[in-house]
mmCIF file of the N, C-alpha and C atoms, coordinates in Angstrom:
data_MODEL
# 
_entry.id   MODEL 
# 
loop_
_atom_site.group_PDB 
_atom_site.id 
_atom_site.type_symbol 
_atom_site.label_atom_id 
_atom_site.label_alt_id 
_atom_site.label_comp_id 
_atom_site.label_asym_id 
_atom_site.label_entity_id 
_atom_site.label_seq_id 
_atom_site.pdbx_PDB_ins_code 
_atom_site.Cartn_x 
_atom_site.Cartn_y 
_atom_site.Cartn_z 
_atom_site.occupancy 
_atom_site.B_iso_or_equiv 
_atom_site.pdbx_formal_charge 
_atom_site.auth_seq_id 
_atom_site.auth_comp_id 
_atom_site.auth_asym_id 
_atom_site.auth_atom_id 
_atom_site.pdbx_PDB_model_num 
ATOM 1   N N  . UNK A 1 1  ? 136.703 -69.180 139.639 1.00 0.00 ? 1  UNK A N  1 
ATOM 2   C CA . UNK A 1 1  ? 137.228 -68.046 138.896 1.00 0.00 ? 1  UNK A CA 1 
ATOM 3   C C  . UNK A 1 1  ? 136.254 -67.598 137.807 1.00 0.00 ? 1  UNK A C  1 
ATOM 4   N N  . UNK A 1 2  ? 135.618 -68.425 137.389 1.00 0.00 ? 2  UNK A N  1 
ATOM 5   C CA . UNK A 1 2  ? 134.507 -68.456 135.863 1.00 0.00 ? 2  UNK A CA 1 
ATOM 6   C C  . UNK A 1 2  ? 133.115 -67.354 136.316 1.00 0.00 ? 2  UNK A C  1 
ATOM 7   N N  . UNK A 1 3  ? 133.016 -67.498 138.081 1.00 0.00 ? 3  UNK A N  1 
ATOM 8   C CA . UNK A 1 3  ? 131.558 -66.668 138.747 1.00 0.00 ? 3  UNK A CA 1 
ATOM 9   C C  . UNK A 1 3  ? 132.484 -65.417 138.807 1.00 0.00 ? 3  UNK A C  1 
ATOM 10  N N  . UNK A 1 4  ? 133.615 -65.271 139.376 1.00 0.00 ? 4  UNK A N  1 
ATOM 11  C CA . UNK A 1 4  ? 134.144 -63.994 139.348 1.00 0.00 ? 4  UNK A CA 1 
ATOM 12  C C  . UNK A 1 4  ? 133.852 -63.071 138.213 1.00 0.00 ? 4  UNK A C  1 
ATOM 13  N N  . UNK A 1 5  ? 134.383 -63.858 136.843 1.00 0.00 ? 5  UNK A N  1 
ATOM 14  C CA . UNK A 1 5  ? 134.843 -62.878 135.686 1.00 0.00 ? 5  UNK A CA 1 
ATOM 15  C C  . UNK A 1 5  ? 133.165 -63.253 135.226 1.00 0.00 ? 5  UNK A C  1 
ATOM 16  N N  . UNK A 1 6  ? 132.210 -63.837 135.545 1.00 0.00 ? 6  UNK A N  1 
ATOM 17  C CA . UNK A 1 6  ? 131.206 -63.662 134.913 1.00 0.00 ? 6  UNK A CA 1 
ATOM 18  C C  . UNK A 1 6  ? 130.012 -62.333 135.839 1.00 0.00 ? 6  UNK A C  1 
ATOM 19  N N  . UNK A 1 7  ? 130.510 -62.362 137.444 1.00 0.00 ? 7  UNK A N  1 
ATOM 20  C CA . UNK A 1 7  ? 129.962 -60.931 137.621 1.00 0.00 ? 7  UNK A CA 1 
ATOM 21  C C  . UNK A 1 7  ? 130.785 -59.956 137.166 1.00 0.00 ? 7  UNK A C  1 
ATOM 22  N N  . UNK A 1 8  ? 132.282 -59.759 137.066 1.00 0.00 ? 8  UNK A N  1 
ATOM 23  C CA . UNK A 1 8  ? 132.327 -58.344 136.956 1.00 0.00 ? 8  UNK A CA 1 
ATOM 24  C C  . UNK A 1 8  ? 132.197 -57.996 135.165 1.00 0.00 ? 8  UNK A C  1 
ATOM 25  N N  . UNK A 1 9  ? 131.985 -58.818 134.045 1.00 0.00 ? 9  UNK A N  1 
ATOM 26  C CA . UNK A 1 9  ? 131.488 -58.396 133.248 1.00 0.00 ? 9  UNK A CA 1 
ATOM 27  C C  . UNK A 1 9  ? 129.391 -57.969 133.505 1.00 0.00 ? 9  UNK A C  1 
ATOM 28  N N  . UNK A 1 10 ? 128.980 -58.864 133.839 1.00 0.00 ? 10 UNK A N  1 
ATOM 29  C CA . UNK A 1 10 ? 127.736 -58.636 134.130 1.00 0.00 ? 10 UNK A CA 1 
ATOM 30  C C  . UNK A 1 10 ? 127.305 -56.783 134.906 1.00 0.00 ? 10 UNK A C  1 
ATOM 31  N N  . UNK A 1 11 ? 128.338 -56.597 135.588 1.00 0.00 ? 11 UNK A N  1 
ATOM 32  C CA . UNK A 1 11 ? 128.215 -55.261 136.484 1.00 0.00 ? 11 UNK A CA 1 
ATOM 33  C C  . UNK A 1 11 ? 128.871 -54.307 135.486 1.00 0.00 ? 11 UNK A C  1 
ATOM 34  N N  . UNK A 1 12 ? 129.722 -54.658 134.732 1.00 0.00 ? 12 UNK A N  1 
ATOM 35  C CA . UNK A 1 12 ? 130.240 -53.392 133.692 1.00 0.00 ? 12 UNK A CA 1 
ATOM 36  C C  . UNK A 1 12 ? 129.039 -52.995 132.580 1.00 0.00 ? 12 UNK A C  1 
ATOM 37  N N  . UNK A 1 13 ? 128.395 -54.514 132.128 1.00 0.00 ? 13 UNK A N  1 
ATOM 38  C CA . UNK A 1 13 ? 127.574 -54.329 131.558 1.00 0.00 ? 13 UNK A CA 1 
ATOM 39  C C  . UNK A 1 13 ? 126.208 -53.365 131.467 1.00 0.00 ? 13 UNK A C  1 
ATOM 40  N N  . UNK A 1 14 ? 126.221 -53.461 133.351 1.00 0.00 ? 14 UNK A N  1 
ATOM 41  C CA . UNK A 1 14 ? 124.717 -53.006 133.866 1.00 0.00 ? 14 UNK A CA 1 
ATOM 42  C C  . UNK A 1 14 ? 125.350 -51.460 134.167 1.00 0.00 ? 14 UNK A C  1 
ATOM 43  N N  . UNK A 1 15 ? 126.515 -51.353 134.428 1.00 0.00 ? 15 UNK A N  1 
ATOM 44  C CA . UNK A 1 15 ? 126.968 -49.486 134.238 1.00 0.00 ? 15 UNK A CA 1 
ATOM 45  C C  . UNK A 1 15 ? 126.767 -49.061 133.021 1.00 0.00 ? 15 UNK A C  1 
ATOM 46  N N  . UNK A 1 16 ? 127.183 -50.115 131.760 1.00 0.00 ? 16 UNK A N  1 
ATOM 47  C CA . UNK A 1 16 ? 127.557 -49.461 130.528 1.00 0.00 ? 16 UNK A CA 1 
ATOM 48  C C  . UNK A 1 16 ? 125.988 -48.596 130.066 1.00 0.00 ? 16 UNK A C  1 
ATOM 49  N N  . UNK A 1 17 ? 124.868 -49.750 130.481 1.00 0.00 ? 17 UNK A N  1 
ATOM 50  C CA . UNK A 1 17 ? 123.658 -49.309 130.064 1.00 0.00 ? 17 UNK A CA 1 
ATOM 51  C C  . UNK A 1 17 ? 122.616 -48.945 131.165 1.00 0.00 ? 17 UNK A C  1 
ATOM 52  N N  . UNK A 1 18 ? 122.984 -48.338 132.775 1.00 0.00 ? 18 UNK A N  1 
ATOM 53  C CA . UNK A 1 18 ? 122.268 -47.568 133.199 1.00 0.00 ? 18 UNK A CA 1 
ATOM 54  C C  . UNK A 1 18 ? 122.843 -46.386 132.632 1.00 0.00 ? 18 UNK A C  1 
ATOM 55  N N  . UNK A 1 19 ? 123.506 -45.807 132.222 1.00 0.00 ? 19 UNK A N  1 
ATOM 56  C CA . UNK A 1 19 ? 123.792 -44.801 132.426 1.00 0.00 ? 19 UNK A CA 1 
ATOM 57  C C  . UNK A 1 19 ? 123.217 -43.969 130.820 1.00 0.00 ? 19 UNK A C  1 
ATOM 58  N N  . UNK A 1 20 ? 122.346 -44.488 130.189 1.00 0.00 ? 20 UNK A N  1 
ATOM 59  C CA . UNK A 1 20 ? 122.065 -43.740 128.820 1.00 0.00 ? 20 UNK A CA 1 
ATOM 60  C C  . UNK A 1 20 ? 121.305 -42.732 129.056 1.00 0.00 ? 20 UNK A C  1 
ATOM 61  N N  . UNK A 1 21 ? 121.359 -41.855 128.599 1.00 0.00 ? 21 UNK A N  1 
ATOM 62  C CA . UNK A 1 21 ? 120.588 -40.227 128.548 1.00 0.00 ? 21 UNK A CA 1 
ATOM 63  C C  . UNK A 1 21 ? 119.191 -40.421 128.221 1.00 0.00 ? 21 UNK A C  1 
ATOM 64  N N  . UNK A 1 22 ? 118.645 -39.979 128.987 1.00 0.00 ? 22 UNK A N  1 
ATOM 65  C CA . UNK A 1 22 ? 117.087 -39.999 129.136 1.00 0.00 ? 22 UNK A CA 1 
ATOM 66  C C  . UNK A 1 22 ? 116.617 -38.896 127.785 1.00 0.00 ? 22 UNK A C  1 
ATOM 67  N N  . UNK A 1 23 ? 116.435 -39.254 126.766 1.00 0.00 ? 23 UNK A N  1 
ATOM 68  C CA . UNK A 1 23 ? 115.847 -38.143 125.423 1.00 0.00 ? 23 UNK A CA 1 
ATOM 69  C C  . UNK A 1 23 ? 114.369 -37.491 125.923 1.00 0.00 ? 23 UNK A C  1 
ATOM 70  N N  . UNK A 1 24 ? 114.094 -37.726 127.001 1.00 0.00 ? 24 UNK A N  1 
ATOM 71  C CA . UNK A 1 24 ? 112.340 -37.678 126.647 1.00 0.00 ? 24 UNK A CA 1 
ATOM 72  C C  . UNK A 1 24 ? 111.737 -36.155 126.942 1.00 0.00 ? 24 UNK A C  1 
ATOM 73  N N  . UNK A 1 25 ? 110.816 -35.803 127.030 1.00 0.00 ? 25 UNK A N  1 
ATOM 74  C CA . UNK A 1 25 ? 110.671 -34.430 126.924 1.00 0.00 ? 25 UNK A CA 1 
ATOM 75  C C  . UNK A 1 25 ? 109.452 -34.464 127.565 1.00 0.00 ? 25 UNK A C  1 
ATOM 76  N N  . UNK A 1 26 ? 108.976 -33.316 128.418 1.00 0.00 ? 26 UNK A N  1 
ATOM 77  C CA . UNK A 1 26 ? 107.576 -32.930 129.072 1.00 0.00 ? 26 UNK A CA 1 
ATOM 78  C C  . UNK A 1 26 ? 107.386 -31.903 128.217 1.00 0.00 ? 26 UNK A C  1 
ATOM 79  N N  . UNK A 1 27 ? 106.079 -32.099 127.746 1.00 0.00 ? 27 UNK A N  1 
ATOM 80  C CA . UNK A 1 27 ? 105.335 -31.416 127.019 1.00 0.00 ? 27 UNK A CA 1 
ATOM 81  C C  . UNK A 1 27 ? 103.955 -30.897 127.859 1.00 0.00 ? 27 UNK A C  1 
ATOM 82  N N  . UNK A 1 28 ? 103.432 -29.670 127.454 1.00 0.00 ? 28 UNK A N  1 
ATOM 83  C CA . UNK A 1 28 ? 102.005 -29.465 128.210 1.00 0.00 ? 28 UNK A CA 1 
ATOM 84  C C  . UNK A 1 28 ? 101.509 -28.852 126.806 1.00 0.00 ? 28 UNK A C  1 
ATOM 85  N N  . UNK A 1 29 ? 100.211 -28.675 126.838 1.00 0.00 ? 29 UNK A N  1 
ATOM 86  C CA . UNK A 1 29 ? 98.645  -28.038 125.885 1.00 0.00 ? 29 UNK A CA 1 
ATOM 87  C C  . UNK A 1 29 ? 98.903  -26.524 126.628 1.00 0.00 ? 29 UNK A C  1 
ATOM 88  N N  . UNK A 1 30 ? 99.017  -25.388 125.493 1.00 0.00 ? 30 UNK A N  1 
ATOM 89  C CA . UNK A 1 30 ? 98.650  -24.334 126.480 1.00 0.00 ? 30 UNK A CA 1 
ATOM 90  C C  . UNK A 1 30 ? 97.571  -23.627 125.190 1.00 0.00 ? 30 UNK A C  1 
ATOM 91  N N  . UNK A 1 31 ? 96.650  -22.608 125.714 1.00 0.00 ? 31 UNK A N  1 
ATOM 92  C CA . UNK A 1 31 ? 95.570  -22.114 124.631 1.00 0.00 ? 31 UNK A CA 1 
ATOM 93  C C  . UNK A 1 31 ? 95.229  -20.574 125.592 1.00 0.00 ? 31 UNK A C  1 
ATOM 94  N N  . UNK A 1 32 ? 95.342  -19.642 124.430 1.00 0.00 ? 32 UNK A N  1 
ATOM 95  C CA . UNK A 1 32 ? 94.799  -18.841 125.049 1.00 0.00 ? 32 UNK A CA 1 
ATOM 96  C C  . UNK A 1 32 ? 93.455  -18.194 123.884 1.00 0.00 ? 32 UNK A C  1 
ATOM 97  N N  . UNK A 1 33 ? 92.535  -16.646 124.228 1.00 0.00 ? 33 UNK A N  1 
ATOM 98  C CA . UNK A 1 33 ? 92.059  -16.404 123.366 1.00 0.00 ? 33 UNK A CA 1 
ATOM 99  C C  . UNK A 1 33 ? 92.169  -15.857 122.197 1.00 0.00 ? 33 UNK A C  1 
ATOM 100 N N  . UNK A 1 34 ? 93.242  -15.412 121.926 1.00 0.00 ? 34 UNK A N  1 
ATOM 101 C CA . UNK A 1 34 ? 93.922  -14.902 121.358 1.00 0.00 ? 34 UNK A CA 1 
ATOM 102 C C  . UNK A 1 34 ? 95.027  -15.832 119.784 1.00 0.00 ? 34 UNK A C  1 
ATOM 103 N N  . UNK A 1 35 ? 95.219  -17.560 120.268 1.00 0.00 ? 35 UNK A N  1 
ATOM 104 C CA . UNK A 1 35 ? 95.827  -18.281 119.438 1.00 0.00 ? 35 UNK A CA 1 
ATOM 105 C C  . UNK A 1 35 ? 94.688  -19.523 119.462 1.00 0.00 ? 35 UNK A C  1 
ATOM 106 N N  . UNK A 1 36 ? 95.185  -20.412 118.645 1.00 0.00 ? 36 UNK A N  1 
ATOM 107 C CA . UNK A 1 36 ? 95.131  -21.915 118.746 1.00 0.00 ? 36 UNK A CA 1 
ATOM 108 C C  . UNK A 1 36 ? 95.497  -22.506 119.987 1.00 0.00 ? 36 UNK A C  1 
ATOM 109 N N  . UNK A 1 37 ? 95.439  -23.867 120.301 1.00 0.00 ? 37 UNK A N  1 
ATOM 110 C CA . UNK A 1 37 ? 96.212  -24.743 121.215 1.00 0.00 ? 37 UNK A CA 1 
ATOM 111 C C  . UNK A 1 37 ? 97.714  -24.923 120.705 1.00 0.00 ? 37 UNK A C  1 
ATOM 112 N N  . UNK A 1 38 ? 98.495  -24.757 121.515 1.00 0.00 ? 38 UNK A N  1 
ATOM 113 C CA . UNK A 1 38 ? 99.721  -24.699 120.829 1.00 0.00 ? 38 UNK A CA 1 
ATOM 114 C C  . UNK A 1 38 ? 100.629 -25.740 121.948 1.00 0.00 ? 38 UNK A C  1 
ATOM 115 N N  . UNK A 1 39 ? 101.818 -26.379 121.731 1.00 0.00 ? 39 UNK A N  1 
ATOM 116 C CA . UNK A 1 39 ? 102.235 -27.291 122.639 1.00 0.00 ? 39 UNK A CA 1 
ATOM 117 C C  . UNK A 1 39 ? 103.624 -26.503 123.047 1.00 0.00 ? 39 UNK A C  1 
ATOM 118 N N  . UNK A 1 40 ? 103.733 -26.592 124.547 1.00 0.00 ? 40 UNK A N  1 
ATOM 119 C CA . UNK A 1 40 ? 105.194 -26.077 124.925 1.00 0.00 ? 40 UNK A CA 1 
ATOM 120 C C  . UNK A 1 40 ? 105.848 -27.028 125.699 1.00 0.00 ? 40 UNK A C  1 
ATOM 121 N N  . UNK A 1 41 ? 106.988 -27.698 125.064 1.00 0.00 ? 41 UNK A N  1 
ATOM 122 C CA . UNK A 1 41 ? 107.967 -28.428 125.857 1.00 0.00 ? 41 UNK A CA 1 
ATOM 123 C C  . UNK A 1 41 ? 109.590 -28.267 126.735 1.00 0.00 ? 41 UNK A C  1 
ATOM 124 N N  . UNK A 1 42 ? 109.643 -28.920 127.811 1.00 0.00 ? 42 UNK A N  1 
ATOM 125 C CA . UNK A 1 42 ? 111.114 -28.968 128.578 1.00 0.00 ? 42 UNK A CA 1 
ATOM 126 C C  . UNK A 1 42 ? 111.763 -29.353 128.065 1.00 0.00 ? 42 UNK A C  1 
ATOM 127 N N  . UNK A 1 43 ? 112.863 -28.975 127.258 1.00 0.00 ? 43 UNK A N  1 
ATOM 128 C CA . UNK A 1 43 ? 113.985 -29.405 126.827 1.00 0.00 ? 43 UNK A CA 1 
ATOM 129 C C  . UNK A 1 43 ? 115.200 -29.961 127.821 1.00 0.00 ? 43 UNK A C  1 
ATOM 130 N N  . UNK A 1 44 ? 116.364 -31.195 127.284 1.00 0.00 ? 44 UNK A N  1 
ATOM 131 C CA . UNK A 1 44 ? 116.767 -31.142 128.263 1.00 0.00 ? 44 UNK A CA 1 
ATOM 132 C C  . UNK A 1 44 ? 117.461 -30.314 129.136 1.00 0.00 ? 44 UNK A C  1 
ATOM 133 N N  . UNK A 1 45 ? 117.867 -29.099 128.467 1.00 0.00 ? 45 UNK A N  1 
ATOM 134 C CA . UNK A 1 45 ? 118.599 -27.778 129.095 1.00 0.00 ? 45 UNK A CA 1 
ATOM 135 C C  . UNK A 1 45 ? 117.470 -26.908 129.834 1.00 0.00 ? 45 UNK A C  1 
ATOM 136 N N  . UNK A 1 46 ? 116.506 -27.394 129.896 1.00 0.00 ? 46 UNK A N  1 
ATOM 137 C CA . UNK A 1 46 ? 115.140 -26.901 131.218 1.00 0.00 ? 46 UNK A CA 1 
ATOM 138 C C  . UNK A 1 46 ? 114.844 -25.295 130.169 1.00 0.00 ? 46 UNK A C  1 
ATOM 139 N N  . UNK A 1 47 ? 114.704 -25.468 129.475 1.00 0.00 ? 47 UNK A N  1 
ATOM 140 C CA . UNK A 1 47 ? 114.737 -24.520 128.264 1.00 0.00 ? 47 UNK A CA 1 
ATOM 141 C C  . UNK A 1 47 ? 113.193 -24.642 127.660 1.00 0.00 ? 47 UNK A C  1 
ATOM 142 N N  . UNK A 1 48 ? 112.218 -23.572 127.661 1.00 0.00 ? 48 UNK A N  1 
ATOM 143 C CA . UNK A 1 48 ? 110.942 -23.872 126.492 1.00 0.00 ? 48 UNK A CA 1 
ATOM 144 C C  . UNK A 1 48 ? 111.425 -24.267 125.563 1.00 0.00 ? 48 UNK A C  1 
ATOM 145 N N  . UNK A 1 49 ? 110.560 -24.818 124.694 1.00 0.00 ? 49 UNK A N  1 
ATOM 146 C CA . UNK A 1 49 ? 110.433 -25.067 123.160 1.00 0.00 ? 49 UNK A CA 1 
ATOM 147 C C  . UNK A 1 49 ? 109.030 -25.104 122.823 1.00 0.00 ? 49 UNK A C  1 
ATOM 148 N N  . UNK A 1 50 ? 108.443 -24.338 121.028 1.00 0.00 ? 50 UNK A N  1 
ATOM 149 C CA . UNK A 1 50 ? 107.309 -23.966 120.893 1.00 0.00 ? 50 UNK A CA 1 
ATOM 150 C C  . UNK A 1 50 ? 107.777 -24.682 119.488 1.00 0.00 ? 50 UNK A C  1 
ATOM 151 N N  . UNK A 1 51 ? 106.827 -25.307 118.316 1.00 0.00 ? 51 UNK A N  1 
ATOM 152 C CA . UNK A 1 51 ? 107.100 -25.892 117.659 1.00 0.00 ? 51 UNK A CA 1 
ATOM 153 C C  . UNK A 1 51 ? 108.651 -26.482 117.640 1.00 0.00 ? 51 UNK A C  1 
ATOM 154 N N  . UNK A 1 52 ? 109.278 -27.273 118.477 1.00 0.00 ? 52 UNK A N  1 
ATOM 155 C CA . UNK A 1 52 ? 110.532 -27.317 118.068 1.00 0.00 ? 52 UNK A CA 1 
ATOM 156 C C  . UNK A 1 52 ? 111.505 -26.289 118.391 1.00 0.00 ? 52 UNK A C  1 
ATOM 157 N N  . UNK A 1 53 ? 111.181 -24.840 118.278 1.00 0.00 ? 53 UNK A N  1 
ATOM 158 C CA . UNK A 1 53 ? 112.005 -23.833 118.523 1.00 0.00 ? 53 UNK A CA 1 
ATOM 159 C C  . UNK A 1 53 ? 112.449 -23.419 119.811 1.00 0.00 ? 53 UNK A C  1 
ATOM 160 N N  . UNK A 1 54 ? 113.823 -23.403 120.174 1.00 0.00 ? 54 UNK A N  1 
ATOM 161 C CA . UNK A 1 54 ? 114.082 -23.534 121.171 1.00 0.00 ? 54 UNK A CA 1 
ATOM 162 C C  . UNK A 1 54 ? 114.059 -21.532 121.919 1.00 0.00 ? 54 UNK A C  1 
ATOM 163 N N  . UNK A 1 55 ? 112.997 -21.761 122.881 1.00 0.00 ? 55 UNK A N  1 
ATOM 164 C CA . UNK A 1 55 ? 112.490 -20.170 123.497 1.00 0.00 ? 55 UNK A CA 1 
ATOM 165 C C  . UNK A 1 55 ? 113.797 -19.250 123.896 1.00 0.00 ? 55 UNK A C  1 
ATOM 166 N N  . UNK A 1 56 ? 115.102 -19.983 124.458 1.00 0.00 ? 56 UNK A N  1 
ATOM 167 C CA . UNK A 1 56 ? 115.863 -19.823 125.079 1.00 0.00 ? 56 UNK A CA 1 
ATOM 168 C C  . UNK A 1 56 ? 115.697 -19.270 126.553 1.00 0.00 ? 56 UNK A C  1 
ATOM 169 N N  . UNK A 1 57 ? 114.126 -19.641 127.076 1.00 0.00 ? 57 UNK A N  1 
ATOM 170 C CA . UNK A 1 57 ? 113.961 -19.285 127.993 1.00 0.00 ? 57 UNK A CA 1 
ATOM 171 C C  . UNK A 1 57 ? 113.725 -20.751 129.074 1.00 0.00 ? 57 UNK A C  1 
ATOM 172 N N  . UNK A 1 58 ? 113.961 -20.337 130.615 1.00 0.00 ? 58 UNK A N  1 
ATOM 173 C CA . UNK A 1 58 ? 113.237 -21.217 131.124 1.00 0.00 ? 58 UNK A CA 1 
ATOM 174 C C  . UNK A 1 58 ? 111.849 -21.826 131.010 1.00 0.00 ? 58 UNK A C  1 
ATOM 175 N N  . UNK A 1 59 ? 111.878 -23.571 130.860 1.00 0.00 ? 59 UNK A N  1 
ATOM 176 C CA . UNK A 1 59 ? 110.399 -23.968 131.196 1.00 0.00 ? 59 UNK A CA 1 
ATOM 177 C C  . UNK A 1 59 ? 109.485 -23.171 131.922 1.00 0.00 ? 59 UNK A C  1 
ATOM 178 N N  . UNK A 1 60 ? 110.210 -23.514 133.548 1.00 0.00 ? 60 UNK A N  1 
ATOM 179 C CA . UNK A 1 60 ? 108.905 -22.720 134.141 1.00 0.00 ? 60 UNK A CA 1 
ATOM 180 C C  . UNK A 1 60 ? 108.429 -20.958 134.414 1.00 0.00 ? 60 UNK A C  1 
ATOM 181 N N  . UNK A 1 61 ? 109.946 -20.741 133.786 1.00 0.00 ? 61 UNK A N  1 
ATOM 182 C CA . UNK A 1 61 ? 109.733 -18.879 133.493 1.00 0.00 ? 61 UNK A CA 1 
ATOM 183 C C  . UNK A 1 61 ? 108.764 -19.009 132.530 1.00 0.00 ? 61 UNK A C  1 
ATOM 184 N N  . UNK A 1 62 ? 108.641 -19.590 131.129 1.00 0.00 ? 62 UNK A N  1 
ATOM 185 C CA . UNK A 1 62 ? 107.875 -19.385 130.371 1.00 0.00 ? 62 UNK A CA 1 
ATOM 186 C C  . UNK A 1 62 ? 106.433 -19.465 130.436 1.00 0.00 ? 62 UNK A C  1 
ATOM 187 N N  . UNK A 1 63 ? 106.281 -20.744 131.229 1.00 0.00 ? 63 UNK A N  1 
ATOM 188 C CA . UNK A 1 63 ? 104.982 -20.890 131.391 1.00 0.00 ? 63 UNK A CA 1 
ATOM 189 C C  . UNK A 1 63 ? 104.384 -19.925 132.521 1.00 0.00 ? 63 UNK A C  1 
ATOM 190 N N  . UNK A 1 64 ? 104.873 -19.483 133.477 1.00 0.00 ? 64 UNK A N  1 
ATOM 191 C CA . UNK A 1 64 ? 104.269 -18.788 134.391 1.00 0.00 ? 64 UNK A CA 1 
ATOM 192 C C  . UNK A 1 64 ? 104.006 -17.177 133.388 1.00 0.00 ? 64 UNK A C  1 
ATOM 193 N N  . UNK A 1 65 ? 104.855 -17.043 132.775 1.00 0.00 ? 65 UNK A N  1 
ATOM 194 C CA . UNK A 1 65 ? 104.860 -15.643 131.812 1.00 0.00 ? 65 UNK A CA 1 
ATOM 195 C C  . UNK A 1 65 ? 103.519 -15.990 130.871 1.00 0.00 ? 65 UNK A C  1 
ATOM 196 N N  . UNK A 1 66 ? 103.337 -17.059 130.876 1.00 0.00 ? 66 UNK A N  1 
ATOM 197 C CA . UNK A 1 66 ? 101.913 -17.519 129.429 1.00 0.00 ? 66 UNK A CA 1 
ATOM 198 C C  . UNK A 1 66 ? 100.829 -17.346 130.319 1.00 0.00 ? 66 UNK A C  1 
ATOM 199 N N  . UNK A 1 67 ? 100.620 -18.087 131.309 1.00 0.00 ? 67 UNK A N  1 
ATOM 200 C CA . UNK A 1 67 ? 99.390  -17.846 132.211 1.00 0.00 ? 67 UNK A CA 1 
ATOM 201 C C  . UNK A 1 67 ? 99.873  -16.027 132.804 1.00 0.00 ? 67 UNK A C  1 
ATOM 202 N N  . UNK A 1 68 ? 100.815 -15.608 133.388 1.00 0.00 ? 68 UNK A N  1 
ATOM 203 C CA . UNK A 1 68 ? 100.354 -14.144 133.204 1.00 0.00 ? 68 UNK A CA 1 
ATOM 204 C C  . UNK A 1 68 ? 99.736  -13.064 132.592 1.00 0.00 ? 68 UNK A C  1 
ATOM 205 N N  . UNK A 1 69 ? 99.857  -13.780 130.912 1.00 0.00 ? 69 UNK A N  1 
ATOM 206 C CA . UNK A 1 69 ? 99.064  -12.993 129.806 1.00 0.00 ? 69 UNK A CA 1 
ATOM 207 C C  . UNK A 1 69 ? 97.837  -13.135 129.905 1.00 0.00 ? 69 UNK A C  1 
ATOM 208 N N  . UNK A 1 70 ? 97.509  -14.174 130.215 1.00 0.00 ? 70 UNK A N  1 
ATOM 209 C CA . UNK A 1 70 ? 96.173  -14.859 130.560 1.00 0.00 ? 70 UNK A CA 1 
ATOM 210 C C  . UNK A 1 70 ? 95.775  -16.556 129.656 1.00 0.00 ? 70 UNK A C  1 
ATOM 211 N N  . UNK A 1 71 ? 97.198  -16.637 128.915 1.00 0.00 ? 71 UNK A N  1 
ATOM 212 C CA . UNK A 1 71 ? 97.321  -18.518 128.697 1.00 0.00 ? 71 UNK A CA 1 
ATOM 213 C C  . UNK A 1 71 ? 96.218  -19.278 129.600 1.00 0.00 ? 71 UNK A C  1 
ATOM 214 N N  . UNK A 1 72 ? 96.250  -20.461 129.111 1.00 0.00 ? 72 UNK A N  1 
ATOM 215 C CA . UNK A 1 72 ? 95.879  -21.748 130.000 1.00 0.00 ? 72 UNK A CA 1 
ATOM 216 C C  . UNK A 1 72 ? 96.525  -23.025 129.624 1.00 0.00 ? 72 UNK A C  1 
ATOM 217 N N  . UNK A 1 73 ? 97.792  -23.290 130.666 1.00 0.00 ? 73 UNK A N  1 
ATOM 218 C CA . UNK A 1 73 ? 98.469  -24.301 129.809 1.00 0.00 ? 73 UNK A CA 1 
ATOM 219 C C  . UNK A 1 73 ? 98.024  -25.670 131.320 1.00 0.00 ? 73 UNK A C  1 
ATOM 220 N N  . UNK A 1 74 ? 98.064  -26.531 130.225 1.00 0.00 ? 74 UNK A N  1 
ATOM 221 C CA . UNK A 1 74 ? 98.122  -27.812 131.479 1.00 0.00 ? 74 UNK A CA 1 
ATOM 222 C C  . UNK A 1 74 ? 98.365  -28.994 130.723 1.00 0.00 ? 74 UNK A C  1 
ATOM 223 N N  . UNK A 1 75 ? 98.456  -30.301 131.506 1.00 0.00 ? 75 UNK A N  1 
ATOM 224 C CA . UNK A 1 75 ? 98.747  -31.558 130.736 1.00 0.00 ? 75 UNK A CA 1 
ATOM 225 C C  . UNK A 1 75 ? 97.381  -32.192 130.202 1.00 0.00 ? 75 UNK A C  1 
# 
């Protein structure tokens, strides 16, 4: 009875903490001639962000719109 109740705490355990929210963020370098190097990141709502500020646009809308101007963004 002691292996029973010692897996199904062990398996509640391993749900309780796969399941934590991934914080992390993709960031790329983008530079054009016109600015500095400036950094643009994926938020987790797939949202740009430019210092922190959230673009309210899509990641990859944004970036394809930066290299349209003539940007150069990459990792």
């Amino acid at each position: 009875m002691r292996r029973v109740y010692f897996f199904a705490v062990l398996i509640c355990s391993l749900s309780v903490f796969s399941c934590k929210k991934d914080d992390g963020k993709s960031c790329t370098t983008c530079s054009s001639s016109v600015t500095s190097d400036f950094e643009v990141c994926e938020e987790a709502n797939g949202n740009a962000s430019v210092n922190g500020q959230d673009t309210g646009t899509s990641y990859a809308r944004y970036i394809t719109d930066l290299e349209a101007t003539g940007a150069s963004c990459g990792n």
